[in-house]
C-alpha positions in Angstrom: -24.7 33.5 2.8 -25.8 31.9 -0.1 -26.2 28.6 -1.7 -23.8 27.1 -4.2 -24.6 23.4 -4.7 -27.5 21.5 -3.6 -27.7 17.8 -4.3 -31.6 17.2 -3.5 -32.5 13.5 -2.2 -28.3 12.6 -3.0 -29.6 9.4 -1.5 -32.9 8.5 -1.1 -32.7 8.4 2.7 -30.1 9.7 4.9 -26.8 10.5 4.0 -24.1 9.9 6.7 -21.0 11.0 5.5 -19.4 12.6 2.4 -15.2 13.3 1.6 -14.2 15.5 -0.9 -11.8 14.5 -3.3 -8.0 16.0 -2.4 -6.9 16.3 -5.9 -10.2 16.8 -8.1 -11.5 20.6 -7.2 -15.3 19.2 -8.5 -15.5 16.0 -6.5 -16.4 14.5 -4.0 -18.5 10.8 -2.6 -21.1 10.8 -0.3 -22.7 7.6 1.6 -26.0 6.6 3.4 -28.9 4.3 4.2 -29.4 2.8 0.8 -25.9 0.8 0.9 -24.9 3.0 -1.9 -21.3 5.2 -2.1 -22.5 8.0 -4.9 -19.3 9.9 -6.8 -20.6 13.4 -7.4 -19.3 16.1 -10.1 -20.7 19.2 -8.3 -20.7 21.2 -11.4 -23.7 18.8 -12.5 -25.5 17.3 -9.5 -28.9 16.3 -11.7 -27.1 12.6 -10.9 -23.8 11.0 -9.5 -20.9 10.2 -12.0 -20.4 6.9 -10.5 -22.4 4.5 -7.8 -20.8 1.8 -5.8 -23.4 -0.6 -4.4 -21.1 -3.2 -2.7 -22.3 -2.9 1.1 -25.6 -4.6 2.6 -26.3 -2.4 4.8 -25.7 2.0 5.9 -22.7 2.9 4.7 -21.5 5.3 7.3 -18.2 6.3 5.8 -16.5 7.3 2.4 -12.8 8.1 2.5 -10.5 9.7 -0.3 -6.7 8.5 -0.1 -5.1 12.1 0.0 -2.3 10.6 -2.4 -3.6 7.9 -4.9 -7.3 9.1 -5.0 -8.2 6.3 -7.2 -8.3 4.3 -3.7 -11.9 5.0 -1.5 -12.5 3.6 1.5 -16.0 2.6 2.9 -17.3 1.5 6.2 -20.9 0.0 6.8 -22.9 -1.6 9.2 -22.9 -4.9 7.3 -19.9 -5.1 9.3 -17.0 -4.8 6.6 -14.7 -2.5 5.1 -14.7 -2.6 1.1 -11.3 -0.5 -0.4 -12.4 0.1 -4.3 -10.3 1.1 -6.9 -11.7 4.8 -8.6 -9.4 5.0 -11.7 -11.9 6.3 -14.2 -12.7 9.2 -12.1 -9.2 9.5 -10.5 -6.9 12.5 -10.8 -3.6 10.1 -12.3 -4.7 8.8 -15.4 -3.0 4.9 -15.9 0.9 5.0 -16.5 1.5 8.5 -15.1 2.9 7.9 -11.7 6.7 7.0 -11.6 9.0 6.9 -9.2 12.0 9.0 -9.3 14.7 6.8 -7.8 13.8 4.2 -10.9 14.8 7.0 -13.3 17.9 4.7 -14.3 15.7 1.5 -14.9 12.6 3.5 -17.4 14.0 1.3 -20.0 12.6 -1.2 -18.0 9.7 0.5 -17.1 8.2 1.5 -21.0 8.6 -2.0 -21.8 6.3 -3.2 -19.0 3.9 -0.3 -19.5 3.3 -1.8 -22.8 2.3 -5.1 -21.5 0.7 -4.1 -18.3 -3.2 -4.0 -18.1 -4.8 -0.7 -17.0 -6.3 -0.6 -13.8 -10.3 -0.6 -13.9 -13.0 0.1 -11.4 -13.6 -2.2 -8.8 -13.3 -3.4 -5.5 -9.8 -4.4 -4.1 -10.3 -5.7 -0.8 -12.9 -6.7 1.5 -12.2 -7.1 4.8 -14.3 -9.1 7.4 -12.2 -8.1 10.6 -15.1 -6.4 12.5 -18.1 -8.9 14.2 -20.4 -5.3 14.4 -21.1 -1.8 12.3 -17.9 -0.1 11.0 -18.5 3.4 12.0 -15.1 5.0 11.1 -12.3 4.5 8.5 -9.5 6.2 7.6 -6.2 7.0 5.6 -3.0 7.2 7.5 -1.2 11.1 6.9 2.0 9.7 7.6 2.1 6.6 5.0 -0.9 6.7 2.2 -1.0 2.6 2.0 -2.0 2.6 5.4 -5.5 2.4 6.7 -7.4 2.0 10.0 -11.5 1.1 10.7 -13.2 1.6 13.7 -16.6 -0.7 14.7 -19.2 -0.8 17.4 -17.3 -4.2 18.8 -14.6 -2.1 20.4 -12.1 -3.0 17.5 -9.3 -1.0 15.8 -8.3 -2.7 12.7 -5.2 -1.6 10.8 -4.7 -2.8 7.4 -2.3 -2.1 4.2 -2.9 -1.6 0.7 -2.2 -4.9 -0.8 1.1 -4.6 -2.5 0.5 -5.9 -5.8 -2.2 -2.8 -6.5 0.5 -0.3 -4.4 3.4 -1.3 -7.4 0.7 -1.5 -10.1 -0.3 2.1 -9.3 3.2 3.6 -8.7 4.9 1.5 -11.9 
């Protein structure tokens, strides 16, 4: 077998977990003991598109939403959950979502477009739930605002995408 990528040092120290991107064929985030969530282009590894640096401490998972991949998930044993918002290295570019039921209202719909903001990079959410190390997050298949985290303190935390961002993204 041979080798097609190799990301040498990716971290620094260890890595811990890494997710690829669903809808990107190139991409995909890795995590690991320097507190940093790395956004790689495997077509050009010499260093990561994008670096999150939002957790204190491990970051022991990275998590895609399978279908709004602008949304990452991380968990880390600073005891928190941080959902960020990817758009600049997201398959959707800003506006292109729309829901089909709302065909009748895109009147509606250009005219807010216009005076909507586009979404930027950053983080959504952090949530403070968990009293130890996250060691597990992850989407829901069945609904893709829905989310769950896992720590060392025995607790399973399910959360929701806030619903402002969840109309911002599919408006």
């Amino acid at each position: 077998l041979s080798q097609i990528y190799c990301i040498e040092n990716a971290h620094g120290q260890l890595v811990r977990d890494l997710d690829f991107n669903p809808n990107k064929q190139y991409y995909l985030a890795s995590c690991g003991d320097d507190c940093k969530v790395k956004f790689w282009d495997t077509r050009n590894v010499t260093e990561p598109v994008k670096t999150l640096e939002e957790h204190s401490h491990w970051v022991w998972n990275v998590r895609y939403n399978h279908s709004h991949d602008q949304l990452v998930l991380t968990g880390s044993s600073d005891s928190r959950v941080i959902l960020s918002n990817m758009v600049s290295i997201s398959s959707e570019p800003f506006g292109h979502l729309v829901d089909d039921d709302d065909i009748s209202d895109q009147e509606d719909h250009r005219s807010e477009e216009k005076s909507k903001e586009p979404l930027q990079d950053n983080v959504i959410a952090t949530y403070e739930e968990h009293e130890d190390s996250v060691y597990a997050v992850d989407w829901s298949s069945a609904d893709p605002w829905l989310f769950a985290s896992l720590s060392y303190d025995g607790r399973l935390v399910i959360n929701r995408v806030p619903r402002a961002l969840k109309y911002h993204i599919l408006l």
